[in-house]
PDB file of N, CA, C, O and CB in Angstrom:
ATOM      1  N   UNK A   1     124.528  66.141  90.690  1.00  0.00           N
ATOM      2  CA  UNK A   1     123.444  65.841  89.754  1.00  0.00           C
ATOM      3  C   UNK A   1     122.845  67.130  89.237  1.00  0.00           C
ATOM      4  O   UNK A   1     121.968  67.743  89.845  1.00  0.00           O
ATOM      5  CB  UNK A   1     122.359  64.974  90.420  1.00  0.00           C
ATOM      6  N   UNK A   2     123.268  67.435  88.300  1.00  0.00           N
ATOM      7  CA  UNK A   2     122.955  68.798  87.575  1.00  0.00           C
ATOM      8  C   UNK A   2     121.352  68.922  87.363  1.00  0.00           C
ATOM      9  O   UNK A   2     120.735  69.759  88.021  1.00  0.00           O
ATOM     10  CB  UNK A   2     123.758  68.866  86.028  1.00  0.00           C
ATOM     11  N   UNK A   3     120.719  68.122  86.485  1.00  0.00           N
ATOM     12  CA  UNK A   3     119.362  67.596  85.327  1.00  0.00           C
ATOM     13  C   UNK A   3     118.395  67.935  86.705  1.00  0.00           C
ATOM     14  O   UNK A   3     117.628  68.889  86.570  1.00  0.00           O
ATOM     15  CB  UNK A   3     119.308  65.371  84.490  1.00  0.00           C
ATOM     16  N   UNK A   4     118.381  67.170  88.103  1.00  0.00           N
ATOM     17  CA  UNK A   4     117.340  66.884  88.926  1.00  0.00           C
ATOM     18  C   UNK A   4     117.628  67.247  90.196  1.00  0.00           C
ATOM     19  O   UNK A   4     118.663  66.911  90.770  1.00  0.00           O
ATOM     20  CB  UNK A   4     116.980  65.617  88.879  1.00  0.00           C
ATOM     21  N   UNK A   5     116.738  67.943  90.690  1.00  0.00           N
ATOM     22  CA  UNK A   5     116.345  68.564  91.647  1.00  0.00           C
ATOM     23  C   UNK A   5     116.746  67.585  93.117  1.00  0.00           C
ATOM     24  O   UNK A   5     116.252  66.463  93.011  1.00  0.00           O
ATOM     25  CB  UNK A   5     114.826  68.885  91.317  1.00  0.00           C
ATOM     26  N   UNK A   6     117.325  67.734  94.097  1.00  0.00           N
ATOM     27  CA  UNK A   6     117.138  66.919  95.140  1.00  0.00           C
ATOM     28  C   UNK A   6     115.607  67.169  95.855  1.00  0.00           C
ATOM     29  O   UNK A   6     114.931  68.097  95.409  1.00  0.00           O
ATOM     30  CB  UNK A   6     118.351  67.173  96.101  1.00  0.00           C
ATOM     31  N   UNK A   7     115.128  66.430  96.839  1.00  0.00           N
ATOM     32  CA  UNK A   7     114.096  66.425  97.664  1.00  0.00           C
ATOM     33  C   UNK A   7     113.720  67.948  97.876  1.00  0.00           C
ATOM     34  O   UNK A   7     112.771  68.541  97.365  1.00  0.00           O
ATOM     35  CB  UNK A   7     114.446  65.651  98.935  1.00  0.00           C
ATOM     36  N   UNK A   8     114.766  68.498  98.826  1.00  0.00           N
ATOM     37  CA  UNK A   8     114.539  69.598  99.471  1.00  0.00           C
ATOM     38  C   UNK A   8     115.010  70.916  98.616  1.00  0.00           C
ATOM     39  O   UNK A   8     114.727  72.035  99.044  1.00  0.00           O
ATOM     40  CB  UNK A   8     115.198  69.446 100.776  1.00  0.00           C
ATOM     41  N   UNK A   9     115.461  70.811  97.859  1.00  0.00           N
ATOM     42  CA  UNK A   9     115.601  72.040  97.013  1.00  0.00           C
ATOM     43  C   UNK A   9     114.016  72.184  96.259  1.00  0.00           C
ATOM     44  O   UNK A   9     113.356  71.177  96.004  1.00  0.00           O
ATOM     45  CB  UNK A   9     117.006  71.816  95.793  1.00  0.00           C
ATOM     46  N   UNK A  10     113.494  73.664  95.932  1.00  0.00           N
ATOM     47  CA  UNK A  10     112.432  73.786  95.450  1.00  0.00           C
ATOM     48  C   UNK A  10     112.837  74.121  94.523  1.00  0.00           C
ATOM     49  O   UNK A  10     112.263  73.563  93.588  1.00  0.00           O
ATOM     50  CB  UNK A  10     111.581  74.363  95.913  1.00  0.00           C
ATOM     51  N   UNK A  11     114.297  75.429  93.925  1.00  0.00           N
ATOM     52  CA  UNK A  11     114.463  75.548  92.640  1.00  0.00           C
ATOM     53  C   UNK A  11     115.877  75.962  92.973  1.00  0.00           C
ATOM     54  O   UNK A  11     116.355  76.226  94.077  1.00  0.00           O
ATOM     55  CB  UNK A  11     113.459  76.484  91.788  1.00  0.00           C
ATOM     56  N   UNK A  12     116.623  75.960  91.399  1.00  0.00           N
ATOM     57  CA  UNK A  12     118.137  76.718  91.541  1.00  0.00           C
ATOM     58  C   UNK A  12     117.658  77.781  90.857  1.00  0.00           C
ATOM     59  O   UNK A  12     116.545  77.953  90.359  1.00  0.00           O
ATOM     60  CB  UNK A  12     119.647  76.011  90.842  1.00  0.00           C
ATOM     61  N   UNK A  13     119.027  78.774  90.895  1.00  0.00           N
ATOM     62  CA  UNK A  13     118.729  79.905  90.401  1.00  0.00           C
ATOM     63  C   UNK A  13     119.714  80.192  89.489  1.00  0.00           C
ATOM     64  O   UNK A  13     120.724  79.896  90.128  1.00  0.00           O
ATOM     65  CB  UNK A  13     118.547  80.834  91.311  1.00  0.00           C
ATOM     66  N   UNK A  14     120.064  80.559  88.459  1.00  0.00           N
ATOM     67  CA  UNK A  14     121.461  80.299  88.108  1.00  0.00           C
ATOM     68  C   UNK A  14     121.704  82.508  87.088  1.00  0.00           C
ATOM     69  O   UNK A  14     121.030  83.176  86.305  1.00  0.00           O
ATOM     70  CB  UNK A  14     121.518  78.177  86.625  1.00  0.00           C
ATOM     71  N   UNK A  15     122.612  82.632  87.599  1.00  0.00           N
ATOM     72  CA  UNK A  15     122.761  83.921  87.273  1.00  0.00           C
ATOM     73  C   UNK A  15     124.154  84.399  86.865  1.00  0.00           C
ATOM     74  O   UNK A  15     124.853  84.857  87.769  1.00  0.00           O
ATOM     75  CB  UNK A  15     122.309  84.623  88.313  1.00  0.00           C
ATOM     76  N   UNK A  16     124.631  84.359  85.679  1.00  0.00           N
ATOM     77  CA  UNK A  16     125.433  84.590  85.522  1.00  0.00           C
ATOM     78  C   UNK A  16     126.265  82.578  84.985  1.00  0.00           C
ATOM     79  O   UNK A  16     125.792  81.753  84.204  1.00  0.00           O
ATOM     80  CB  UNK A  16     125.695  85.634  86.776  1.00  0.00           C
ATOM     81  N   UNK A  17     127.559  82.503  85.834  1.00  0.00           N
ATOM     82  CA  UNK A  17     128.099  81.537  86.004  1.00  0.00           C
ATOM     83  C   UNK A  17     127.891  80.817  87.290  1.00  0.00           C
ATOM     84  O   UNK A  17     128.209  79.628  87.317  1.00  0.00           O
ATOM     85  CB  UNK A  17     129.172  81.802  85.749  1.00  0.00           C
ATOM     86  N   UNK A  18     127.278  81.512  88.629  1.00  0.00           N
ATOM     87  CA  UNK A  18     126.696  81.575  89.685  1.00  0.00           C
ATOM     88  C   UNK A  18     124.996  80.392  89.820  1.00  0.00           C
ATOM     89  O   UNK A  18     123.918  80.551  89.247  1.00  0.00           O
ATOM     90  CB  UNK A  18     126.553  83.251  89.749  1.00  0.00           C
ATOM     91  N   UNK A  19     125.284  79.666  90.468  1.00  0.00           N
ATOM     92  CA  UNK A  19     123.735  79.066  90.940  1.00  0.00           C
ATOM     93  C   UNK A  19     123.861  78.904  92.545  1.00  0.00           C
ATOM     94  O   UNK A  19     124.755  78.531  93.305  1.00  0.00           O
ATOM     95  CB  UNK A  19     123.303  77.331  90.150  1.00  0.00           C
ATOM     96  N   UNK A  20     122.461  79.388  92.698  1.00  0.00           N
ATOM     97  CA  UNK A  20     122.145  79.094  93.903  1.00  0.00           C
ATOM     98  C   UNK A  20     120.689  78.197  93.970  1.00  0.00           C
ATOM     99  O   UNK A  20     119.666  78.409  93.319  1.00  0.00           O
ATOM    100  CB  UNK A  20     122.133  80.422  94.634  1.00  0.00           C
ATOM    101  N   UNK A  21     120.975  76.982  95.108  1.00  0.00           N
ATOM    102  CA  UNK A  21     119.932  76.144  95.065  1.00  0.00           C
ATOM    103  C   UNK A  21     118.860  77.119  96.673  1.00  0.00           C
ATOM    104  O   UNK A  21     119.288  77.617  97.715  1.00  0.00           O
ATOM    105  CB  UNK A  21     120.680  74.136  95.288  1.00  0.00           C
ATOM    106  N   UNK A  22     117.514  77.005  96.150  1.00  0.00           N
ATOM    107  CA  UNK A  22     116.694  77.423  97.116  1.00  0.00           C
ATOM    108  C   UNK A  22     115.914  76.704  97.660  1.00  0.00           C
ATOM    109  O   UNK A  22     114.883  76.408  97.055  1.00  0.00           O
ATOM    110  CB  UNK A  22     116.114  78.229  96.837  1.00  0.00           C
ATOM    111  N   UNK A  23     116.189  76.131  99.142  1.00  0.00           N
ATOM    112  CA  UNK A  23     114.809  74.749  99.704  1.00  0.00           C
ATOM    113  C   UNK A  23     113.626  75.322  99.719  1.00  0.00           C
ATOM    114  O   UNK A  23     113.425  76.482  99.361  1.00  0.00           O
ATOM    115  CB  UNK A  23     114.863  74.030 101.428  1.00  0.00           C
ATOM    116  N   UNK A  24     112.986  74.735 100.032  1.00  0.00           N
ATOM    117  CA  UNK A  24     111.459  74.661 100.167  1.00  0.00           C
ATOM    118  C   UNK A  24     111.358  75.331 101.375  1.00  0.00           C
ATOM    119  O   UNK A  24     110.378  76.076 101.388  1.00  0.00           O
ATOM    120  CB  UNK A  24     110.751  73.189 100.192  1.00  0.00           C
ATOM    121  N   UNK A  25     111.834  75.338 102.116  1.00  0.00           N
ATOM    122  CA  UNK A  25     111.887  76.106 103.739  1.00  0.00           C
ATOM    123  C   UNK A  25     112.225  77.753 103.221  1.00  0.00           C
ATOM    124  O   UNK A  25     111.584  78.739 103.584  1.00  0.00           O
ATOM    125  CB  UNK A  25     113.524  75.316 105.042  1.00  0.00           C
ATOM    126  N   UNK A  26     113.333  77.753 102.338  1.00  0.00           N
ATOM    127  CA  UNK A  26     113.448  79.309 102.058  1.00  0.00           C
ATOM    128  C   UNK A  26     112.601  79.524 101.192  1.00  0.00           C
ATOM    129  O   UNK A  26     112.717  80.713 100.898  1.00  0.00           O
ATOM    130  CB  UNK A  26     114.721  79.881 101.585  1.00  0.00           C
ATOM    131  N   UNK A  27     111.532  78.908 100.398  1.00  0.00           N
ATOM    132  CA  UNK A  27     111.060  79.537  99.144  1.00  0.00           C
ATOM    133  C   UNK A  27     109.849  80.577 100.415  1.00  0.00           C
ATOM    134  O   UNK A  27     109.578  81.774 100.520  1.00  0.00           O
ATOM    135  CB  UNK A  27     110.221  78.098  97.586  1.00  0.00           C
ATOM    136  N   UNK A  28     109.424  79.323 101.163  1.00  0.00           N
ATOM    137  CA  UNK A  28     107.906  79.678 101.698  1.00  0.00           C
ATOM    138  C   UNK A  28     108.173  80.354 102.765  1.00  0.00           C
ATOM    139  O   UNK A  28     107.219  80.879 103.339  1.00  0.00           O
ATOM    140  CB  UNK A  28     106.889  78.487 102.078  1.00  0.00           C
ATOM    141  N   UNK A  29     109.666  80.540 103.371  1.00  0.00           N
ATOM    142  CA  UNK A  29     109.743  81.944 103.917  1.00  0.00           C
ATOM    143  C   UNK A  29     109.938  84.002 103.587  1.00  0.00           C
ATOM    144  O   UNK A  29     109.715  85.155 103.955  1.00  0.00           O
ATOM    145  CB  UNK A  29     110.605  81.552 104.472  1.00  0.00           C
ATOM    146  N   UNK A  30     110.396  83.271 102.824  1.00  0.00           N
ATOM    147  CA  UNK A  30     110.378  84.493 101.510  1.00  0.00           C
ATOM    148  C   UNK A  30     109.400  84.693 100.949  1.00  0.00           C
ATOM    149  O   UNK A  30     109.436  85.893 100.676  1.00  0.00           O
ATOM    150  CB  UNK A  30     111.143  84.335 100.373  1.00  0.00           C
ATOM    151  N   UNK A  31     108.106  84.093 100.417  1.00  0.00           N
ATOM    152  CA  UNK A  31     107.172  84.088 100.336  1.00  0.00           C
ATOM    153  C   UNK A  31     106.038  84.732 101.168  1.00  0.00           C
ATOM    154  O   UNK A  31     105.074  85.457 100.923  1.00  0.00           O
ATOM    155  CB  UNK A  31     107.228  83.231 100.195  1.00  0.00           C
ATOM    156  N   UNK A  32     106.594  84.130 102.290  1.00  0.00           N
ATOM    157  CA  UNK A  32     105.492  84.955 103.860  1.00  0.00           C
ATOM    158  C   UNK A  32     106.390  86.139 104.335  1.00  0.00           C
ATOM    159  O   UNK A  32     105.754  86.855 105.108  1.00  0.00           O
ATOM    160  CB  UNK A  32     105.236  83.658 105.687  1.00  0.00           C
ATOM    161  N   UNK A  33     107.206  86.420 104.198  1.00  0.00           N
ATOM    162  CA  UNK A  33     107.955  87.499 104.097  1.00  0.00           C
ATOM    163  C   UNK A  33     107.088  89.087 103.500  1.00  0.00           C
ATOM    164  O   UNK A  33     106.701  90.159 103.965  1.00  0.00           O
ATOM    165  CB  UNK A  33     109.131  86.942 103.123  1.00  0.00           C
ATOM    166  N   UNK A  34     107.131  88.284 102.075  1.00  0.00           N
ATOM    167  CA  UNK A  34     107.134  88.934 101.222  1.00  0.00           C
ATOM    168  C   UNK A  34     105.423  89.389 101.263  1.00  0.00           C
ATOM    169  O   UNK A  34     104.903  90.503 101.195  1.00  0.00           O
ATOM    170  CB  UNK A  34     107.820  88.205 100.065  1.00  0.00           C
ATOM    171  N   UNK A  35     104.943  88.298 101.375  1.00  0.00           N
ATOM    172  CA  UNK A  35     103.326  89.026 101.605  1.00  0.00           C
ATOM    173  C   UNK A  35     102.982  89.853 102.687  1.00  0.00           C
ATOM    174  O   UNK A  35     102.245  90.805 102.431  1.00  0.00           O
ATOM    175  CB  UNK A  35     102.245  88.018 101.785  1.00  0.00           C
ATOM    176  N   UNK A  36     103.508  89.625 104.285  1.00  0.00           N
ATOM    177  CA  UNK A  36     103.431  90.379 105.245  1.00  0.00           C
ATOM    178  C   UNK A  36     103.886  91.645 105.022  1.00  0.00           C
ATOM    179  O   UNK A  36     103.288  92.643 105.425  1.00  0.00           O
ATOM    180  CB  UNK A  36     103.947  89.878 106.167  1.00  0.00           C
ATOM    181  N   UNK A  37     104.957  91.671 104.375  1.00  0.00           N
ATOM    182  CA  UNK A  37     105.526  93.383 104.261  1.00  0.00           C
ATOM    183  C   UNK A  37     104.697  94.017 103.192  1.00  0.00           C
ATOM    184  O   UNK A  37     104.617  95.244 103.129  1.00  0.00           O
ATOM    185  CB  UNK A  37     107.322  93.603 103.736  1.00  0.00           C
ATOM    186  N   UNK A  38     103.898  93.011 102.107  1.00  0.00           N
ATOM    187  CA  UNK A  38     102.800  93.718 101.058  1.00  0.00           C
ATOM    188  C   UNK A  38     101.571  94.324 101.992  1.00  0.00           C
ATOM    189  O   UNK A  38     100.899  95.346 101.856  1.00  0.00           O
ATOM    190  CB  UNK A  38     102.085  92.443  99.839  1.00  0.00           C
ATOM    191  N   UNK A  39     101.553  93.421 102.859  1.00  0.00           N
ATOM    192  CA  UNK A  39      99.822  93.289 103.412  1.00  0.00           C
ATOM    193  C   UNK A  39     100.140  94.961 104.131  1.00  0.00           C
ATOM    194  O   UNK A  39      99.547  95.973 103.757  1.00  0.00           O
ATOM    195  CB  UNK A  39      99.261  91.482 105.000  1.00  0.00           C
ATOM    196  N   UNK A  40     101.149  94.926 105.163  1.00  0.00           N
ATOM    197  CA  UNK A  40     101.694  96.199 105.986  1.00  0.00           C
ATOM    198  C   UNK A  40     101.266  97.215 105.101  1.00  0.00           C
ATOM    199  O   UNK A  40     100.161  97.755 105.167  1.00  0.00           O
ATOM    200  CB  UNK A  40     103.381  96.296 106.292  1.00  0.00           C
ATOM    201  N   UNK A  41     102.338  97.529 104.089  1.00  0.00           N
ATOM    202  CA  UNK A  41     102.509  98.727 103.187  1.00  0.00           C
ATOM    203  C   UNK A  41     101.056  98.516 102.636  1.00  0.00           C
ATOM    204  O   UNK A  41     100.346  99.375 103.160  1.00  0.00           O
ATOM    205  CB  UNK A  41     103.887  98.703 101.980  1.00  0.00           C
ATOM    206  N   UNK A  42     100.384  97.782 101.855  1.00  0.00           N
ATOM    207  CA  UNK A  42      98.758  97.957 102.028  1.00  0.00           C
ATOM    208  C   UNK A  42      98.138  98.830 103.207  1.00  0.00           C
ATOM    209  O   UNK A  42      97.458  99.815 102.916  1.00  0.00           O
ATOM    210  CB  UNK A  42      98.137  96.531 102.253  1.00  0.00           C
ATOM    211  N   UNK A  43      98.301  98.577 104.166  1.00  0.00           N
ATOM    212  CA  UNK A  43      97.229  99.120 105.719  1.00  0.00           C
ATOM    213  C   UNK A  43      98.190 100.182 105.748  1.00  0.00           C
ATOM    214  O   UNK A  43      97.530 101.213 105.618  1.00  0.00           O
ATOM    215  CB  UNK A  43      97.051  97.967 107.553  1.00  0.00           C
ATOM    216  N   UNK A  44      99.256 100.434 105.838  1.00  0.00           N
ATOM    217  CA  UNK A  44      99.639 101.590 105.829  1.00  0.00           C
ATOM    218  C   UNK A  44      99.243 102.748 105.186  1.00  0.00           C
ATOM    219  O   UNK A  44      99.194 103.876 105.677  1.00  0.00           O
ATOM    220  CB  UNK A  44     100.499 101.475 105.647  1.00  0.00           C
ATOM    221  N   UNK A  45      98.968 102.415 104.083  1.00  0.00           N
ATOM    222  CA  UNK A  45      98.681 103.942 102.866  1.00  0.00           C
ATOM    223  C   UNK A  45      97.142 103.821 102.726  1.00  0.00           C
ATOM    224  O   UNK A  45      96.394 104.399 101.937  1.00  0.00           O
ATOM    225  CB  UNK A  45      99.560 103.807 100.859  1.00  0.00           C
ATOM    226  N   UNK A  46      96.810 102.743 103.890  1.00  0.00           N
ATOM    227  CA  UNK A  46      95.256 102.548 103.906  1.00  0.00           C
ATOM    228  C   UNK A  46      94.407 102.740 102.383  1.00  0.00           C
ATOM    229  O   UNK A  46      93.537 103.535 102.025  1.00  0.00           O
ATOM    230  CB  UNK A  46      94.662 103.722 105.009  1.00  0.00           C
ATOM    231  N   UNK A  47      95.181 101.495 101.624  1.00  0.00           N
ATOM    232  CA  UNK A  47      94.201 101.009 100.440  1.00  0.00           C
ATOM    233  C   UNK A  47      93.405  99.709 100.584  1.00  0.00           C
ATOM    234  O   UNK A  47      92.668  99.238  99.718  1.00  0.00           O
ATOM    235  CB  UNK A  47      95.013 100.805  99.172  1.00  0.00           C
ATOM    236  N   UNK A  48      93.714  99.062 102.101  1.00  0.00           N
ATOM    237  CA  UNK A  48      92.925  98.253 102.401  1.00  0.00           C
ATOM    238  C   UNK A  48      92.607  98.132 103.887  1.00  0.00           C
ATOM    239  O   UNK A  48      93.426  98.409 104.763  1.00  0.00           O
ATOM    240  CB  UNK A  48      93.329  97.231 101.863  1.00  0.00           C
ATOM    241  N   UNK A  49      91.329  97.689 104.124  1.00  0.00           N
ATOM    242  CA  UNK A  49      90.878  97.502 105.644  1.00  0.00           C
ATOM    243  C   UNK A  49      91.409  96.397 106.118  1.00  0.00           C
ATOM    244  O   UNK A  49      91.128  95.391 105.466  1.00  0.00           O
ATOM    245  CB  UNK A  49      89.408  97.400 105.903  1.00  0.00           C
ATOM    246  N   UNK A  50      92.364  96.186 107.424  1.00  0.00           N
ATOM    247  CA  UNK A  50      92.723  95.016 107.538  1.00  0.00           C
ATOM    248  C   UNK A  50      91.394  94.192 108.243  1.00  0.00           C
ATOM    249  O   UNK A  50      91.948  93.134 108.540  1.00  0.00           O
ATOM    250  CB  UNK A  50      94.072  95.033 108.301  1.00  0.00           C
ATOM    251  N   UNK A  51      90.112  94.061 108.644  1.00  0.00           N
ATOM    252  CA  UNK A  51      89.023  93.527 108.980  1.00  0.00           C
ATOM    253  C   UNK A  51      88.777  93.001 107.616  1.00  0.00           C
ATOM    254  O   UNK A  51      88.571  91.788 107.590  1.00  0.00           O
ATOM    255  CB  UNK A  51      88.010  94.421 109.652  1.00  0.00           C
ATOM    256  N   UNK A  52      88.740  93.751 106.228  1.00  0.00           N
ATOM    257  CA  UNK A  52      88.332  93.248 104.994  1.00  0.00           C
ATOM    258  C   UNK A  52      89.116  92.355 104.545  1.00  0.00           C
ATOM    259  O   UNK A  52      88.703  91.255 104.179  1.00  0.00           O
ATOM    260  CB  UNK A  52      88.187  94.115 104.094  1.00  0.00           C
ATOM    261  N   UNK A  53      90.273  92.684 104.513  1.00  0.00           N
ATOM    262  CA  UNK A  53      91.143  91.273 104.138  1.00  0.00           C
ATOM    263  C   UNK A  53      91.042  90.209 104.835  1.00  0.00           C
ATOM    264  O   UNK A  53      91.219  89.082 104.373  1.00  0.00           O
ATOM    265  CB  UNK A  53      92.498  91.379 104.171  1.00  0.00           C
ATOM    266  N   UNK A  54      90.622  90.572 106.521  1.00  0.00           N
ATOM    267  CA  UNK A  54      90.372  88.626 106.761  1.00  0.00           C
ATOM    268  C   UNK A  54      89.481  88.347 106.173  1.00  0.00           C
ATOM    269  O   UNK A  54      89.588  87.418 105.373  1.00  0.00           O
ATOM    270  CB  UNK A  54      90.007  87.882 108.184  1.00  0.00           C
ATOM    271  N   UNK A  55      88.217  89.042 106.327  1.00  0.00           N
ATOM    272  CA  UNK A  55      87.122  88.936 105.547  1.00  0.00           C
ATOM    273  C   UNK A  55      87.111  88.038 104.366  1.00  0.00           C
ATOM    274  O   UNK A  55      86.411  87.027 104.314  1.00  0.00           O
ATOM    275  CB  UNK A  55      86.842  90.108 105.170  1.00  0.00           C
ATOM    276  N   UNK A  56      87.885  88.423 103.443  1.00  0.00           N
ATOM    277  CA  UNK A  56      88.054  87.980 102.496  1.00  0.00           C
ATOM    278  C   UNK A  56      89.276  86.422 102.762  1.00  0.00           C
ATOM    279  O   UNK A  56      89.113  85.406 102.086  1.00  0.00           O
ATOM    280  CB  UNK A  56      88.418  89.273 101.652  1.00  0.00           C
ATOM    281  N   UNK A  57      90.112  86.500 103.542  1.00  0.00           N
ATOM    282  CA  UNK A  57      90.936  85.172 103.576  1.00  0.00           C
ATOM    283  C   UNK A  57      90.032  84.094 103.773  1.00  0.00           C
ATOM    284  O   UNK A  57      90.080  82.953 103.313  1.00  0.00           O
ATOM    285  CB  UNK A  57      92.024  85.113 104.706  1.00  0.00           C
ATOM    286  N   UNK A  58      89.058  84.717 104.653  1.00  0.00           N
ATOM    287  CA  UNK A  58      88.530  83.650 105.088  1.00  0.00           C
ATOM    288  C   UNK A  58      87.378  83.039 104.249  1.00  0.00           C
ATOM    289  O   UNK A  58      86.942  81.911 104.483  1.00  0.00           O
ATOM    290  CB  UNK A  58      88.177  83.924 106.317  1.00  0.00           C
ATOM    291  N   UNK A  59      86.809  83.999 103.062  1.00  0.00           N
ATOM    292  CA  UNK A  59      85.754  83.566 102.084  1.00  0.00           C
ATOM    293  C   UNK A  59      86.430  82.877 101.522  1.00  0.00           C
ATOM    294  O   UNK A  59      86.057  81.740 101.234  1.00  0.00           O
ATOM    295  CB  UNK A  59      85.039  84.423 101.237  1.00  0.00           C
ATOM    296  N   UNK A  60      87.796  83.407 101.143  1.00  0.00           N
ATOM    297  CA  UNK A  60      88.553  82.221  99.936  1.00  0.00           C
ATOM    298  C   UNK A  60      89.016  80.784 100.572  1.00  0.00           C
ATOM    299  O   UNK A  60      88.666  79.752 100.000  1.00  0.00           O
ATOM    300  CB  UNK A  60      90.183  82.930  99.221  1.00  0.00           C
ATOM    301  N   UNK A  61      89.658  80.742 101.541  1.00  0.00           N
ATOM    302  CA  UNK A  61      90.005  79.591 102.547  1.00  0.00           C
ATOM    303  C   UNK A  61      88.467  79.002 102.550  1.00  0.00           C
ATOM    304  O   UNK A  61      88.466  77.822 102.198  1.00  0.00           O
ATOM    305  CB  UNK A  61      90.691  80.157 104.267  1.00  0.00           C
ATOM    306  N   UNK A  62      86.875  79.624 102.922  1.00  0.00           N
ATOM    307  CA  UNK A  62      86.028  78.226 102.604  1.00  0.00           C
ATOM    308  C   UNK A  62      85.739  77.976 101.213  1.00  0.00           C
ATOM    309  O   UNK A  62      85.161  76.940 100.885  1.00  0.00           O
ATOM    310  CB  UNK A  62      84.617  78.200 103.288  1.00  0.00           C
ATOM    311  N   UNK A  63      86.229  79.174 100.047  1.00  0.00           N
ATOM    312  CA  UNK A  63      85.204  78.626  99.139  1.00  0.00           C
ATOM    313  C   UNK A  63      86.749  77.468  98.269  1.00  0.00           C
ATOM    314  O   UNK A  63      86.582  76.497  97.531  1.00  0.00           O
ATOM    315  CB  UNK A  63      84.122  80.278  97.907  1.00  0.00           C
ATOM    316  N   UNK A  64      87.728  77.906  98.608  1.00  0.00           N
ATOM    317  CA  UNK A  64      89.269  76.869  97.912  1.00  0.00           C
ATOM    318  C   UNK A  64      88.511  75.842  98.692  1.00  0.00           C
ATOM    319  O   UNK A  64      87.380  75.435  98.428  1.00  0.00           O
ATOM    320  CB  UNK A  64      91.442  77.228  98.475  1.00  0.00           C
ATOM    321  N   UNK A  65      89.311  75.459  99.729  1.00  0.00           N
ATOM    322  CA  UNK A  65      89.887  74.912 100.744  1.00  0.00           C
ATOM    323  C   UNK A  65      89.207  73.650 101.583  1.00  0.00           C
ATOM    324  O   UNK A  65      89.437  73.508 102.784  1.00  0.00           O
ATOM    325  CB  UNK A  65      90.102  75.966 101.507  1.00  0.00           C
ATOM    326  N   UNK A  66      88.442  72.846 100.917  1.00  0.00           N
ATOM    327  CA  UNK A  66      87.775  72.040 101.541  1.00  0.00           C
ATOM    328  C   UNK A  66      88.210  70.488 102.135  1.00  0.00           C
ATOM    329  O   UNK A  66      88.912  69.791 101.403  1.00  0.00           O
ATOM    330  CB  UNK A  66      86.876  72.033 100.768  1.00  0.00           C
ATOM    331  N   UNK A  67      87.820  70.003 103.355  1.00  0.00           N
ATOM    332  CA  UNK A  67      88.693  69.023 103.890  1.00  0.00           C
ATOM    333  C   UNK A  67      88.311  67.818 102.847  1.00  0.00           C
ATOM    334  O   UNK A  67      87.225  67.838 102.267  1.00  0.00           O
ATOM    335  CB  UNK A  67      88.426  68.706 105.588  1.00  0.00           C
ATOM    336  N   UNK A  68      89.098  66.952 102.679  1.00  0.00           N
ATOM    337  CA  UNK A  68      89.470  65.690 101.337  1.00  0.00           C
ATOM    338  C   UNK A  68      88.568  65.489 101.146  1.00  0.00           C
ATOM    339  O   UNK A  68      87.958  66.063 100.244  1.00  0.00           O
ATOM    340  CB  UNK A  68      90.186  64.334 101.385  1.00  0.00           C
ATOM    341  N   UNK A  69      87.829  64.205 102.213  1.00  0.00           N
ATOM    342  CA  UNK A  69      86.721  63.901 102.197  1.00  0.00           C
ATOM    343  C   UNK A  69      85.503  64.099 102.233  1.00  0.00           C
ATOM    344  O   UNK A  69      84.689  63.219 102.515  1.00  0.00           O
ATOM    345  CB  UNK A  69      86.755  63.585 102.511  1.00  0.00           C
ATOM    346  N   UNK A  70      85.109  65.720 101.850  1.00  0.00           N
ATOM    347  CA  UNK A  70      83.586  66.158 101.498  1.00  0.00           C
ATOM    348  C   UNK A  70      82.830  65.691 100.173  1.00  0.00           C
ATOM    349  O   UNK A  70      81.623  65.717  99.934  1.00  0.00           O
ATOM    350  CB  UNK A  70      83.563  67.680 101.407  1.00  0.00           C
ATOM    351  N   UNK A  71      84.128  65.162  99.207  1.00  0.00           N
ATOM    352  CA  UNK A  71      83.640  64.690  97.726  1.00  0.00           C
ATOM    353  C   UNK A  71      83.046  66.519  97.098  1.00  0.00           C
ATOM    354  O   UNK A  71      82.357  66.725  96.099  1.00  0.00           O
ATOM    355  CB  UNK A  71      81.933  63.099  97.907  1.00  0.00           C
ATOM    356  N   UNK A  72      83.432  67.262  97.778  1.00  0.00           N
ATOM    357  CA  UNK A  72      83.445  68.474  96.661  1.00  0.00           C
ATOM    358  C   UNK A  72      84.290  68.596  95.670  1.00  0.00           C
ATOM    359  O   UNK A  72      83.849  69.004  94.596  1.00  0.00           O
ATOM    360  CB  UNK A  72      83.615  69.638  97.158  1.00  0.00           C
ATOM    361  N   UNK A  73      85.486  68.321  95.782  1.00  0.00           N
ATOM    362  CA  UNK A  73      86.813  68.542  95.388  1.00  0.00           C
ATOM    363  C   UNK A  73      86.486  67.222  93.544  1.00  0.00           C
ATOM    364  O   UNK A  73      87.194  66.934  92.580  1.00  0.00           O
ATOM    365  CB  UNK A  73      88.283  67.879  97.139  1.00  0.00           C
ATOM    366  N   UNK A  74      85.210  66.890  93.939  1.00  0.00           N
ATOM    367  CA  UNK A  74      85.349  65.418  92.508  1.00  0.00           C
ATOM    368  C   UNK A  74      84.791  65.784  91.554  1.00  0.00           C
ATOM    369  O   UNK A  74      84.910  65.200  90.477  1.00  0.00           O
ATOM    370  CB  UNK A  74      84.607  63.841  92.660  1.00  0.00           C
ATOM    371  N   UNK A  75      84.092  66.778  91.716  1.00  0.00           N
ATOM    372  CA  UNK A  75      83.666  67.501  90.207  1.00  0.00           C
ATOM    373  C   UNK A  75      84.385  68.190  89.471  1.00  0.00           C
ATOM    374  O   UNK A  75      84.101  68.766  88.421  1.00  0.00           O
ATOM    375  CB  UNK A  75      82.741  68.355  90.222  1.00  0.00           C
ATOM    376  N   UNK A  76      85.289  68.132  90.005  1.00  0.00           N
ATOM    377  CA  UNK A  76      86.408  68.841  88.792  1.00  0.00           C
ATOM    378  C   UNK A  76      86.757  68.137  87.421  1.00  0.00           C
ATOM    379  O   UNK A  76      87.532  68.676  86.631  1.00  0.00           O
ATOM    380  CB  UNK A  76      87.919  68.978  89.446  1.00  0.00           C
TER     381      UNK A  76
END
């Protein structure tokens, strides 16, 4: 089935004459991959405090991130 995506594939990739299908398991490991080795090389060349970045995960995680049923999420 060329047109549609199965379940577990998140995307193909197609390069050349070449496709490769990528699941959802590899997107969001590559993904956390990819941020951990950013976050590192960040604290490494010390352009960021790693205390400030939780700091900050954690402002954004309450000010996103609210559980279903608070009815915050309905003013949108």
């Amino acid at each position: 089935m060329k047109g549609k995506l199965d379940d577990d594939v998140a995307l193909r990739i197609v390069m050349g004459d070449k496709e490769k299908e990528v699941s959802y398991r590899e997107l969001c490991l590559s993904n956390n991959l990819s941020q951990e080795a950013l976050v590192s090389l960040l604290v490494k060349k010390k352009l960021i405090d790693p205390k400030e970045l939780l700091e900050e995960i954690k402002r954004v995680k309450e000010e996103r991130y609210r559980p279903v049923g608070d009815g915050a999420h309905a003013a949108r």
